[in-house]
Biotite code that builds the C-alpha atoms (Angstrom):
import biotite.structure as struc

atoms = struc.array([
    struc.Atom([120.164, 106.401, 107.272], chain_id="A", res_id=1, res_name="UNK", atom_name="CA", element="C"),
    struc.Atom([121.619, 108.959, 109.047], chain_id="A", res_id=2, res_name="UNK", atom_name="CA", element="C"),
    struc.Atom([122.747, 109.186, 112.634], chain_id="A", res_id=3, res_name="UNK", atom_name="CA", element="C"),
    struc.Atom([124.706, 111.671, 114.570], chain_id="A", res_id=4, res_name="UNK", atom_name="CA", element="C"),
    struc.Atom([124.683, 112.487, 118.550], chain_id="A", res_id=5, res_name="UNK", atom_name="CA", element="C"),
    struc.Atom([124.439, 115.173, 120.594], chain_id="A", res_id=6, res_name="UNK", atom_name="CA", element="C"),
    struc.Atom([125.181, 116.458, 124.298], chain_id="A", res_id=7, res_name="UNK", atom_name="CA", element="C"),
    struc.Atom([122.403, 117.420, 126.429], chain_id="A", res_id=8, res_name="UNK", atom_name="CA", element="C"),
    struc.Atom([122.521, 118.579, 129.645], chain_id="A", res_id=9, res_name="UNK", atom_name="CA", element="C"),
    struc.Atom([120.061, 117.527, 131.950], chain_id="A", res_id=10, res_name="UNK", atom_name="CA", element="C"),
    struc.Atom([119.574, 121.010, 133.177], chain_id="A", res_id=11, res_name="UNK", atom_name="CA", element="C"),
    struc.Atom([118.493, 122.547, 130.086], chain_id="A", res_id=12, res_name="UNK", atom_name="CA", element="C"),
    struc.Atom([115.851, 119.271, 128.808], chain_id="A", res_id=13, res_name="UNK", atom_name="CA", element="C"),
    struc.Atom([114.383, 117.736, 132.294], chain_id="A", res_id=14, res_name="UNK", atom_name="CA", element="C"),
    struc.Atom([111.659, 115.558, 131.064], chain_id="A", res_id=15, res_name="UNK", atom_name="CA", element="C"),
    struc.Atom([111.692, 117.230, 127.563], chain_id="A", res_id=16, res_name="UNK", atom_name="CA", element="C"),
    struc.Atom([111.308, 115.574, 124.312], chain_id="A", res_id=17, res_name="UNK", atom_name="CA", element="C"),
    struc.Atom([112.388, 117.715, 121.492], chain_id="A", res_id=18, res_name="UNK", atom_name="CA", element="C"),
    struc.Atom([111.600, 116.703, 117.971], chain_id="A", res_id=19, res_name="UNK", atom_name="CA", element="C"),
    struc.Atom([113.032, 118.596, 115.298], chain_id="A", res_id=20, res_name="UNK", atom_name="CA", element="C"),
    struc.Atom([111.799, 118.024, 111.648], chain_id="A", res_id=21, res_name="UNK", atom_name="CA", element="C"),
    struc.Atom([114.617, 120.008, 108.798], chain_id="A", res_id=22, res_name="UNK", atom_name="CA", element="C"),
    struc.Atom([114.587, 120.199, 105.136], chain_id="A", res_id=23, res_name="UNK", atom_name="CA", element="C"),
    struc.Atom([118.417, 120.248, 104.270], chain_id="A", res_id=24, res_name="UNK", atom_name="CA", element="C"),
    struc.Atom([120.556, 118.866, 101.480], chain_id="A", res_id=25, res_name="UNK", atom_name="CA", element="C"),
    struc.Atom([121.538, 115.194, 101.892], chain_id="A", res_id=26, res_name="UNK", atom_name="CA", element="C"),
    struc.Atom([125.014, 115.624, 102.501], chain_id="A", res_id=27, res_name="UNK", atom_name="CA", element="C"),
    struc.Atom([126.042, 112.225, 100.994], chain_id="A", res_id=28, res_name="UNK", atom_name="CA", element="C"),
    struc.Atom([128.556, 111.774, 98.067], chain_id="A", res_id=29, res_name="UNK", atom_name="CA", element="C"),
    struc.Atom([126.924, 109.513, 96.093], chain_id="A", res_id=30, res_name="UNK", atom_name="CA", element="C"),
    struc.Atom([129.184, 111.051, 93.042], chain_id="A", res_id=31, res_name="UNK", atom_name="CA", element="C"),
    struc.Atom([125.351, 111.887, 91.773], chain_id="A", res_id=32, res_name="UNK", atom_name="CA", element="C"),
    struc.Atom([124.911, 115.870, 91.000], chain_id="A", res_id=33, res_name="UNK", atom_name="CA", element="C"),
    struc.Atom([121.490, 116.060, 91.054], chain_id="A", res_id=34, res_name="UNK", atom_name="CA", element="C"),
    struc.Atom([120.643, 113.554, 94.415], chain_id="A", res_id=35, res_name="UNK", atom_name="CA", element="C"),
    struc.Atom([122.687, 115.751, 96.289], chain_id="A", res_id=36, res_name="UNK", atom_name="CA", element="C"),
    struc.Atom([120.990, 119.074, 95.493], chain_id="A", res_id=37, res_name="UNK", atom_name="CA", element="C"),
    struc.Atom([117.551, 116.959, 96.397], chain_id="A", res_id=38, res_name="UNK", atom_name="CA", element="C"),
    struc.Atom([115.921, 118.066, 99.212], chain_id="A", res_id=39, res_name="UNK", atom_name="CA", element="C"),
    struc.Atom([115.647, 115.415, 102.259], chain_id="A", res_id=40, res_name="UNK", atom_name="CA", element="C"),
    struc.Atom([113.721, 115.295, 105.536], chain_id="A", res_id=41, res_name="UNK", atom_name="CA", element="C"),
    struc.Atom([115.201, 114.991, 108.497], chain_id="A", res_id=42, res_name="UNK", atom_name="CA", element="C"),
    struc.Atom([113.012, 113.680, 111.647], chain_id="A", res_id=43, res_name="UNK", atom_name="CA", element="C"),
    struc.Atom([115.651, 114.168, 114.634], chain_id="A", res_id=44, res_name="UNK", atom_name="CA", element="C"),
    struc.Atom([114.417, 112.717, 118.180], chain_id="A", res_id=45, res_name="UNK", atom_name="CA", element="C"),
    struc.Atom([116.763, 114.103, 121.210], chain_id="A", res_id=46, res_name="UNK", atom_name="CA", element="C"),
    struc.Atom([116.792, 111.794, 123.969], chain_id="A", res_id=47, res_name="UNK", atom_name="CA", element="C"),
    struc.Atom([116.133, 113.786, 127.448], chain_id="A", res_id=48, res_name="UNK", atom_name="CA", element="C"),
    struc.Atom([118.960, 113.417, 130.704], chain_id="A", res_id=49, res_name="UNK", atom_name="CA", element="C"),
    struc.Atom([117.401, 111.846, 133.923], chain_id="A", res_id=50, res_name="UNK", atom_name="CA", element="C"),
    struc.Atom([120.369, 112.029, 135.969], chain_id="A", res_id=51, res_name="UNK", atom_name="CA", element="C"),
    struc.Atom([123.144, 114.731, 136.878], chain_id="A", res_id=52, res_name="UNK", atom_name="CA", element="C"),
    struc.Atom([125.325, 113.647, 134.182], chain_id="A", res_id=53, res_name="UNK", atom_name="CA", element="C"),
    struc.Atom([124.442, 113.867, 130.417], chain_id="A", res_id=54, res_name="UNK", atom_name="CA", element="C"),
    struc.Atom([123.240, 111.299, 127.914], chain_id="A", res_id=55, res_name="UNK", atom_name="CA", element="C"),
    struc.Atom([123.554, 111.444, 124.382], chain_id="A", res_id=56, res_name="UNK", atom_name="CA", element="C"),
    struc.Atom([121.049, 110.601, 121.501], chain_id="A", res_id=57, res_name="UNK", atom_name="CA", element="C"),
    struc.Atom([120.095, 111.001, 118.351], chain_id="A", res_id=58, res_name="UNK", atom_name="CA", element="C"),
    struc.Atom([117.807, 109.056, 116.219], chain_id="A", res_id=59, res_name="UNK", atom_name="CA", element="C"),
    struc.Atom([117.496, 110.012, 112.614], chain_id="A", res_id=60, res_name="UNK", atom_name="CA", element="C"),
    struc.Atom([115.032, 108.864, 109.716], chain_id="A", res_id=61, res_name="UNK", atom_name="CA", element="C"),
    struc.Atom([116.027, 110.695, 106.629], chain_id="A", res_id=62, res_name="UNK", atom_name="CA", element="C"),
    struc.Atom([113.680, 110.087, 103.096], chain_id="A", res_id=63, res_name="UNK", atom_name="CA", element="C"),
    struc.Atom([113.704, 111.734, 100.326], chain_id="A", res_id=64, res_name="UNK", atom_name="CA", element="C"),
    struc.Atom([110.820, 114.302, 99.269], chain_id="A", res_id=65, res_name="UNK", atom_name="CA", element="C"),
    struc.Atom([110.968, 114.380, 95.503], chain_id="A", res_id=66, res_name="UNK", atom_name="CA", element="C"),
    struc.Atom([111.648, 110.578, 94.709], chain_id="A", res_id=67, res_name="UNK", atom_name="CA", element="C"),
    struc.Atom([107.927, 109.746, 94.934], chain_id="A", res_id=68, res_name="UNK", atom_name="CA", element="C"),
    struc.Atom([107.129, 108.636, 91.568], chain_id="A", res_id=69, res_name="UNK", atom_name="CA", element="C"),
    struc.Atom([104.817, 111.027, 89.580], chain_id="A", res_id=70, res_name="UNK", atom_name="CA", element="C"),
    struc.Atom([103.437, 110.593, 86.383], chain_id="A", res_id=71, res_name="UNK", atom_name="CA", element="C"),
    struc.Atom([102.414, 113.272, 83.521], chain_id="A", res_id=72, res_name="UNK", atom_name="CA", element="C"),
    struc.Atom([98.769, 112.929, 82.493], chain_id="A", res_id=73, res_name="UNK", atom_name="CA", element="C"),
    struc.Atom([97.938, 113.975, 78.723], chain_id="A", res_id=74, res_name="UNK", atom_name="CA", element="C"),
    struc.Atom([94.084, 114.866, 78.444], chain_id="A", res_id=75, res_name="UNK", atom_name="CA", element="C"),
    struc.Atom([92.063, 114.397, 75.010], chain_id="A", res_id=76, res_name="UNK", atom_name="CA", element="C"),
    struc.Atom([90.677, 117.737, 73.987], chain_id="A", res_id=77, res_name="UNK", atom_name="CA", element="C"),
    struc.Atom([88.967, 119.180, 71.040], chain_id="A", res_id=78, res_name="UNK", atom_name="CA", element="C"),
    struc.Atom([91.718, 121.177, 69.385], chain_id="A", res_id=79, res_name="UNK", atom_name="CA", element="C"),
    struc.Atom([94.576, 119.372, 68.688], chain_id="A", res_id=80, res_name="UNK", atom_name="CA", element="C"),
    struc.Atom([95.029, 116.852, 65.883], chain_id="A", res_id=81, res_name="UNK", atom_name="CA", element="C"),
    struc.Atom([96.029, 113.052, 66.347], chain_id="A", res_id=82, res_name="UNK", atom_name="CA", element="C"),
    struc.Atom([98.664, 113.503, 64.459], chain_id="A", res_id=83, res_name="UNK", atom_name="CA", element="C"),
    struc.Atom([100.351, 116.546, 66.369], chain_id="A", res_id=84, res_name="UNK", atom_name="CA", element="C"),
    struc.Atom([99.409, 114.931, 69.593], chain_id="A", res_id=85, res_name="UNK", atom_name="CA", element="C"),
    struc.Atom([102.100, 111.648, 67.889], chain_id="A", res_id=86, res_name="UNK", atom_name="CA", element="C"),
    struc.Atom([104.361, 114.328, 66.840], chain_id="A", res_id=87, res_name="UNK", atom_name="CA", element="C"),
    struc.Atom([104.907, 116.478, 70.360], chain_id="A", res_id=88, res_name="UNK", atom_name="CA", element="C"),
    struc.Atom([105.468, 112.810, 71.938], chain_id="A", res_id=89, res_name="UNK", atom_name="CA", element="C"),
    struc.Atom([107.731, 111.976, 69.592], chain_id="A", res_id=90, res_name="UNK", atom_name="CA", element="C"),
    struc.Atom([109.657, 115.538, 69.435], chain_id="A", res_id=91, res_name="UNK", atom_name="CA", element="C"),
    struc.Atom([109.723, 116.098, 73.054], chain_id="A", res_id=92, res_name="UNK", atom_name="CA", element="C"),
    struc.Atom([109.969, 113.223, 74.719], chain_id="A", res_id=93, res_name="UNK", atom_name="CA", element="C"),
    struc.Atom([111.892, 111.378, 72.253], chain_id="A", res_id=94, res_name="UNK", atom_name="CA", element="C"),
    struc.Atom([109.828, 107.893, 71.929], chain_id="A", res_id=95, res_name="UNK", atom_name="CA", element="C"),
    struc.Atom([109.579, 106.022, 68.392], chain_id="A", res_id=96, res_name="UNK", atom_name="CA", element="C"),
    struc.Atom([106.965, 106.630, 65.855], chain_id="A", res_id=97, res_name="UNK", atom_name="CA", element="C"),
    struc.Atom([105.145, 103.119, 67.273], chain_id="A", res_id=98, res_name="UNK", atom_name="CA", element="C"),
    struc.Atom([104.495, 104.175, 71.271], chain_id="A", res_id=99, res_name="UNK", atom_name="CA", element="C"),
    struc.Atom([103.765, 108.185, 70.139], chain_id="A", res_id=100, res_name="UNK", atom_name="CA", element="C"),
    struc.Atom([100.843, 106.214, 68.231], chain_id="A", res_id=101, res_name="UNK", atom_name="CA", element="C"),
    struc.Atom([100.118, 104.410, 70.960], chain_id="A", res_id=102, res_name="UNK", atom_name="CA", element="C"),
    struc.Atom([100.016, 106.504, 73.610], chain_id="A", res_id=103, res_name="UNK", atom_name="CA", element="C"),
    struc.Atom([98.097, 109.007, 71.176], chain_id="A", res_id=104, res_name="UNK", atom_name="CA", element="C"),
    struc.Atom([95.526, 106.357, 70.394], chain_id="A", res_id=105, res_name="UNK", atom_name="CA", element="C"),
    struc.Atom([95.101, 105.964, 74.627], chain_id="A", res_id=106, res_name="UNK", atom_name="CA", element="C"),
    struc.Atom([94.359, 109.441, 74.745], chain_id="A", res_id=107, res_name="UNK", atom_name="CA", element="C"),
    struc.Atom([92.036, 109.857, 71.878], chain_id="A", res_id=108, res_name="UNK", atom_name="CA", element="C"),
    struc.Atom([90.194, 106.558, 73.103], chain_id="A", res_id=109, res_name="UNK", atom_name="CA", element="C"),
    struc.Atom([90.254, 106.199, 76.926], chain_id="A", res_id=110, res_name="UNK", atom_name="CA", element="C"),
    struc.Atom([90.377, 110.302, 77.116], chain_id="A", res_id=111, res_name="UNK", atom_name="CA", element="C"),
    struc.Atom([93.929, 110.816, 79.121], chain_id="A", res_id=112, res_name="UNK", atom_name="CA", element="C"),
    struc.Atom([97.220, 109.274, 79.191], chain_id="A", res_id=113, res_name="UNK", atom_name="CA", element="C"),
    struc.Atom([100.138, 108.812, 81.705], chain_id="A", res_id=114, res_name="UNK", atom_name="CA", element="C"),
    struc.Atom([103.393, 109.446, 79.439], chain_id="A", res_id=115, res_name="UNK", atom_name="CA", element="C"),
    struc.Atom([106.045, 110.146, 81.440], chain_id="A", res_id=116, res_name="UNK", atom_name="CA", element="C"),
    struc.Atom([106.902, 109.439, 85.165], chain_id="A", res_id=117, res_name="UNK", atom_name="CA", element="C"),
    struc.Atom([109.685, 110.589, 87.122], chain_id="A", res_id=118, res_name="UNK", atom_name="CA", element="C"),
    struc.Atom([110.455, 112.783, 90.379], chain_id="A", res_id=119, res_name="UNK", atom_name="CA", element="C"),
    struc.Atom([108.265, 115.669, 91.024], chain_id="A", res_id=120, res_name="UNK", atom_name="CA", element="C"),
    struc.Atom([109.954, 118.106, 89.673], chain_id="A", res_id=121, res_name="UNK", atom_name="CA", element="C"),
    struc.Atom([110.567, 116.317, 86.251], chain_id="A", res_id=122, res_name="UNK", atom_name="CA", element="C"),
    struc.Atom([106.515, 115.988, 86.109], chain_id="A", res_id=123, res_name="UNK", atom_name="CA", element="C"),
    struc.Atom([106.288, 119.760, 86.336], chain_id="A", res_id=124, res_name="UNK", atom_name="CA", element="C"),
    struc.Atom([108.618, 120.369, 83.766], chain_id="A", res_id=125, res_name="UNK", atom_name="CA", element="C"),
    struc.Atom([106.975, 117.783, 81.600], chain_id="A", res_id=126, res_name="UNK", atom_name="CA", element="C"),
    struc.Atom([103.630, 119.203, 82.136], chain_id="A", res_id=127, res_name="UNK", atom_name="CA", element="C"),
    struc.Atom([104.714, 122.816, 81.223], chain_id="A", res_id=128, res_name="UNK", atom_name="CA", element="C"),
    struc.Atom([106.315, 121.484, 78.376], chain_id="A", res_id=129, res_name="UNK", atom_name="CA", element="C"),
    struc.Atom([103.422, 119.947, 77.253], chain_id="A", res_id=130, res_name="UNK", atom_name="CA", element="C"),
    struc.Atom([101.323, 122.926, 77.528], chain_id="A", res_id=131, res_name="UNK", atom_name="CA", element="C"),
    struc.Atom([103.957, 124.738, 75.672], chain_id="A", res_id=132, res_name="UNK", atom_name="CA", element="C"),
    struc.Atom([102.525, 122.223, 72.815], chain_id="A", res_id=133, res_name="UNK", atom_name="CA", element="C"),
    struc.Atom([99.305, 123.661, 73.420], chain_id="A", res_id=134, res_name="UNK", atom_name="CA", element="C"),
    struc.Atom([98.434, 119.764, 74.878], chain_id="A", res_id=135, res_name="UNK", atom_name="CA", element="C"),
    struc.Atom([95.965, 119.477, 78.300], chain_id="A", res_id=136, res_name="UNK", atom_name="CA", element="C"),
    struc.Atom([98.366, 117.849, 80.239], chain_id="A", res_id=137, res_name="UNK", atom_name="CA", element="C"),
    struc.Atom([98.469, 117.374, 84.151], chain_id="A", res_id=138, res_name="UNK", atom_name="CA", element="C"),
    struc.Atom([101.237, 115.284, 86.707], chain_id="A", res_id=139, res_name="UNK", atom_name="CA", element="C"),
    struc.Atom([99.967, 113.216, 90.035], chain_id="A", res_id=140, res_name="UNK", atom_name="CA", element="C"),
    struc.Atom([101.017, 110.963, 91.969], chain_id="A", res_id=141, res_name="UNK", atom_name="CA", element="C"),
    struc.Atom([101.579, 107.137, 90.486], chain_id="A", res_id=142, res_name="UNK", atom_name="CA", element="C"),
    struc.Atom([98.868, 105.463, 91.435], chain_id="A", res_id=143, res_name="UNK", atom_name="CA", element="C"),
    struc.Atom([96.307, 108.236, 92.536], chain_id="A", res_id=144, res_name="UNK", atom_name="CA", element="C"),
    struc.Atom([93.890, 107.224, 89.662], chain_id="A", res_id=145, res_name="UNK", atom_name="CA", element="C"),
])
């Protein structure tokens, strides 16, 4: 949560509301590179002066865009083998012989598979990747099934 305040006059906002909705970097230091370079939305509500002097407020939700959790859907086609479908899992992503099968097998039998989740922007890379492999692959949302 953020919070910071500002000064407004009552002569320049009688009776206004101003909402003000930015897409800036966080500006913590969590000591992590990448969640600082994510991008975060700001809501910003500026309270309005009713009297001659001037009141200050600020109310602040910030949340994070990209930390939704997506997931990369592999699609059974008619092209590619079962056993270079194991091996791109394996290769790219890294898993062990055992869960490439498995995850292979899902997609051969149930006719798509979600293997990999992450941030948005890790989906999209792991979908290009995957086409790269010449694989049908797609990313959603968790949960959008």
């Amino acid at each position: 949560m953020v919070s910071s305040y500002w000064s407004v006059n009552r002569a320049e906002f009688v009776g206004t509301m101003v909402t003000l909705k930015t897409l800036a970097g966080s500006g913590e230091s969590t000591g992590n590179r990448e969640a600082s370079r994510r991008p975060r939305l700001e809501t910003m509500t500026v309270g309005f002066a009713t009297d001659t002097g001037t009141r200050e407020e600020v109310q602040s939700e910030v949340g994070t865009i990209l930390d939704q959790p997506w997931i990369v859907v592999v699609w059974n086609d008619p092209v590619n083998l079962m056993s270079y479908v194991s091996y791109v899992f394996q290769d790219y992503f890294g898993y062990s012989e055992a869960k490439a099968r498995r995850l292979m097998l899902e997609v051969h039998e149930k006719g798509r598979s979600a293997v990999a989740s992450g941030n948005r922007e890790k989906a999209e890379q792991d979908t290009v990747a995957m086409h790269s492999y010449g694989l049908w692959a797609t990313f959603e949302k968790a949960g959008s099934e």
